[in-house]
C-alpha positions, 0 to 999 in steps of 0.5 A: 695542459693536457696530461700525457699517456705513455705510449706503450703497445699494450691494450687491444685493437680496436676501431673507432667511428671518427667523424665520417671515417673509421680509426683503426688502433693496432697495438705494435710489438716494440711498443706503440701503435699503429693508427689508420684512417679508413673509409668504408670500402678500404675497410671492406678491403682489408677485412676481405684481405685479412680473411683470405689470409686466416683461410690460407693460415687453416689450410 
């Protein structure tokens, strides 16, 4: 029997290459994580997002 990890939301973001796609772990508030699937280009599209979104921030 595998053993068990807690899920807490502590730790960093991070990104995995998993298979053919990407595996994007972000750690959550209230604990937890938030875990999603992304090809190539839905990364491209939320890096362009979340940098539009920093350049707003400075403004």
């Amino acid at each position: 029997m595998a053993a068990m990890k807690p899920r807490t939301g502590n730790g960093p973001m991070e990104v995995t290459k998993e298979g053919r796609g990407l595996v994007m772990r972000v750690p959550l508030e209230g604990g937890g994580r938030l875990v999603v699937e992304l090809n190539g280009a839905e990364a491209q599209e939320l890096g362009d997002a979340l940098l539009a979104a920093v350049l707003l921030v400075k403004k």
